[in-house]
C-alpha positions in Angstrom: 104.0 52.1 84.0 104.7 54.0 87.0 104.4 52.4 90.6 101.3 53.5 92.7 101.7 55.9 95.3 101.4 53.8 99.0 98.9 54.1 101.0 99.3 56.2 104.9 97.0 55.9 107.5 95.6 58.2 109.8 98.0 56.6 112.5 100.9 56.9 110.2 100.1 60.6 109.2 99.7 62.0 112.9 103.6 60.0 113.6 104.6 61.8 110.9 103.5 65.2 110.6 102.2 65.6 114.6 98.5 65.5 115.6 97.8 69.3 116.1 99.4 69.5 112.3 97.5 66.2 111.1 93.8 67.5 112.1 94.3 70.9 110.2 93.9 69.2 107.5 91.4 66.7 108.2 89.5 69.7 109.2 89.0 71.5 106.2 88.9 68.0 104.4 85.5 67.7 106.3 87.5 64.1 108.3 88.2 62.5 104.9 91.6 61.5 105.4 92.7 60.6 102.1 91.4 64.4 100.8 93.4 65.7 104.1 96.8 63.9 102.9 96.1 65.5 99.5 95.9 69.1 100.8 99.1 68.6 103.2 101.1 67.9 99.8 99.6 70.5 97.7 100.2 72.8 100.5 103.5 71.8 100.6 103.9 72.4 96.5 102.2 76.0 97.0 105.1 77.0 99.7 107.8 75.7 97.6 107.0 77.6 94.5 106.2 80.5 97.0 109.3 80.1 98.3 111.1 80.5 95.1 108.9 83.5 94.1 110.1 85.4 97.3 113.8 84.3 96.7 113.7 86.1 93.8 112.4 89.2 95.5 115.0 88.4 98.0 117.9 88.7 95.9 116.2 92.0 94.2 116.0 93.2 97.8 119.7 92.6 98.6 120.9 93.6 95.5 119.3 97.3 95.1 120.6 97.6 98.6 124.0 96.5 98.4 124.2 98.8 95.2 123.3 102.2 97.3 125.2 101.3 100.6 128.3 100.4 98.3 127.9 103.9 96.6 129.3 105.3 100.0 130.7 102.4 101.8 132.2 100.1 99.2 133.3 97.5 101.6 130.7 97.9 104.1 130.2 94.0 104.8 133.8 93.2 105.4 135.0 96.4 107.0 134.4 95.9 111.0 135.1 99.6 111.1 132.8 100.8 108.7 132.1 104.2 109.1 128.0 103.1 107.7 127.5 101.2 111.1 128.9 104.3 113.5 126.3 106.3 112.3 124.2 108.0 114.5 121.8 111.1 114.5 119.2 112.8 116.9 119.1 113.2 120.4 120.6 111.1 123.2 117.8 108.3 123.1 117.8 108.2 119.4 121.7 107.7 119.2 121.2 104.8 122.3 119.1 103.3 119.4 120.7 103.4 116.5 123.8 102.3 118.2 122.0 99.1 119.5 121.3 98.3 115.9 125.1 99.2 114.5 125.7 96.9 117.5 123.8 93.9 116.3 124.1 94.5 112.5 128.1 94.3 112.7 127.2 91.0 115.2 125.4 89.5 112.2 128.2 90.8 109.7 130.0 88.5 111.7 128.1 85.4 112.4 127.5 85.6 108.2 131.3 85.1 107.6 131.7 82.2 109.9 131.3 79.4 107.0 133.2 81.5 104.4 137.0 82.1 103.9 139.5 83.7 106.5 138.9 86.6 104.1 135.8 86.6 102.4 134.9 89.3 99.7 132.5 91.8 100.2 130.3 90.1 97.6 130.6 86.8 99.2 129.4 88.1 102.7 126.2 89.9 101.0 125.5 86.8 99.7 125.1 85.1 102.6 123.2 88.0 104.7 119.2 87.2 105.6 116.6 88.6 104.8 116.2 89.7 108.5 119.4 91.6 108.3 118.0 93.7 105.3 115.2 94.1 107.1 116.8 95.9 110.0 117.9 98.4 107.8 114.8 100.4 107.4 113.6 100.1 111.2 112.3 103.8 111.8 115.5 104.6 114.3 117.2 104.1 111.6 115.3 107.6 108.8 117.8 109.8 109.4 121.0 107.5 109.5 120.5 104.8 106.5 117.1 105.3 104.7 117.0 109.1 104.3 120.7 109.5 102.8 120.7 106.3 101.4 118.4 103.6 100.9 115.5 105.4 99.7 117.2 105.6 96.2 116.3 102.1 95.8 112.9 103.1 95.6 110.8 105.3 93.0 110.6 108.9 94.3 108.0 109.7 97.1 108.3 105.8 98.3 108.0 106.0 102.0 110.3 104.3 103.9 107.5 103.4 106.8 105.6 101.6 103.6 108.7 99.6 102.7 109.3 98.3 106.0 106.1 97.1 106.3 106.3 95.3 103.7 109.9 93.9 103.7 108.8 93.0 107.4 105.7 90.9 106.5 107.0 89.4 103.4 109.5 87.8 105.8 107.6 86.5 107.9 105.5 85.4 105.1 108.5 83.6 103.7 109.0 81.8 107.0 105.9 80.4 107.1 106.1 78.7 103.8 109.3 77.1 105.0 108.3 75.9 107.9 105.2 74.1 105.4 102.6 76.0 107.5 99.3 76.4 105.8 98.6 78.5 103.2 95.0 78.9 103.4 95.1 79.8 107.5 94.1 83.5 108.3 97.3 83.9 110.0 99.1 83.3 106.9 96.6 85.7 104.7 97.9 84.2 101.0 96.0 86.4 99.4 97.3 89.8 100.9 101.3 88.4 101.4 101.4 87.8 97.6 100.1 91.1 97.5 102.6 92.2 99.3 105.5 90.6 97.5 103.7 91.8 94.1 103.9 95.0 95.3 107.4 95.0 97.0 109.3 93.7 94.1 107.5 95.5 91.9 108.7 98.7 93.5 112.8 97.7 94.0 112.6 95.8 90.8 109.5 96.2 88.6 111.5 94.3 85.0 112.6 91.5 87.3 109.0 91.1 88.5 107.5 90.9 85.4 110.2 88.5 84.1 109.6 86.4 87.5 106.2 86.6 87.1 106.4 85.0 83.9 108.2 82.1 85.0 106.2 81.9 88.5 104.4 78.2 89.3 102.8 79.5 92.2 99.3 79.9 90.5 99.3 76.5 88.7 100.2 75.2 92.3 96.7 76.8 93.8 94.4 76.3 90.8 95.6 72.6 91.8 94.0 72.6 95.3 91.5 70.0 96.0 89.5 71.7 97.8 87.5 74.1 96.4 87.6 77.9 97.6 90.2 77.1 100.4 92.7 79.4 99.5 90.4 82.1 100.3 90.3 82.7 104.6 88.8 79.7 106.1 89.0 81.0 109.6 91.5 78.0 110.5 94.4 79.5 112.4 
């Protein structure tokens, strides 16, 4: 017979998750504290299977992007003089620009193979690269340099590149939230449009792996599990 779950108080909870955090949840748990402590760990379930979900999405992301960039630059991420990273188009301002973010995407390169071997393969550094620096890729100073020759070919014809970086952008953010355990049902979170969002994103760069993911997702079973009735529609509870 399994042991029973012990008991935390409200003193307890606040040492433990902070105050501010602690009376988010007694909030929408109308100051039932045990109903509060319930929500804080189905909350935390929801972001971890989120989490996974956009991992997936993550490695789609990385992977579809690797394959174009490596179609001209084959050892772009361990190549500090990769010509992909001197490119620069446009006027005088424009080239500023685009330089700033050759500038910082080669400083990333570089912070990613710290950790890895004195000479890591190209595959090992991709591995490693964030989210963020995928991200910065599709920054509009960057049409004419990287998405217009390149990275658009990830993408079904006619995808704009302003649409994909919208959503690459806010799916990030999304995925920081959930691990930092913020909660789901908040407005600034929005669940319902940032699982749109990653629907719609991997669906684009990877539509068999979505389905397959999809499949295997335990993100809905985690919010038919809420106690709370309605609450991961917007509350209004930043």
């Amino acid at each position: 017979m399994p042991n029973p779950v012990p008991a935390l108080d409200a003193a307890q909870a606040v040492r433990w998750l902070s105050a501010p955090r602690y009376r988010r949840y007694l909030r929408v748990a109308a100051d039932d504290h045990t109903l509060a402590m319930e929500t804080y760990m189905w909350n935390s379930r929801v972001a971890a299977a989120g989490i996974v979900d956009v991992g997936h999405l993550e490695i789609a992301i990385r992977n579809a992007y690797d394959r174009e960039l490596s179609r001209r630059y084959p050892e772009w991420a361990v190549d500090p003089q990769s010509a992909l990273f001197q490119l620069e188009q446009g006027v005088q301002r424009a080239r500023a620009q685009q330089h700033r973010r050759n500038q910082a995407s080669l400083a990333r390169l570089s912070d990613a193979k710290r950790g890895l071997s004195s000479r890591p393969t190209h595959a090992e550094v991709v591995a490693v690269l964030t989210f963020g620096f995928w991200s910065t890729l599709t920054v509009g100073e960057r049409a004419p340099t990287i998405w217009n020759p390149i990275l658009h070919r990830a993408f079904p014809k006619g995808t704009g590149r302003a649409r994909v970086h919208g959503l690459v952008t806010s799916v990030v953010k999304f995925r920081n939230r959930l691990a930092h355990n913020e909660p789901v049902f908040s407005t600034r979170t929005g669940l319902e449009n940032r699982l749109a969002e990653v629907r719609v994103l991997f669906e684009l760069i990877d539509p068999d792996a979505y389905f397959y993911v999809a499949g295997h997702s335990t993100l809905g079973a985690a919010l038919d599990s809420c106690p709370i009735s309605g609450l991961t529609s917007a509350t209004g509870i930043d």
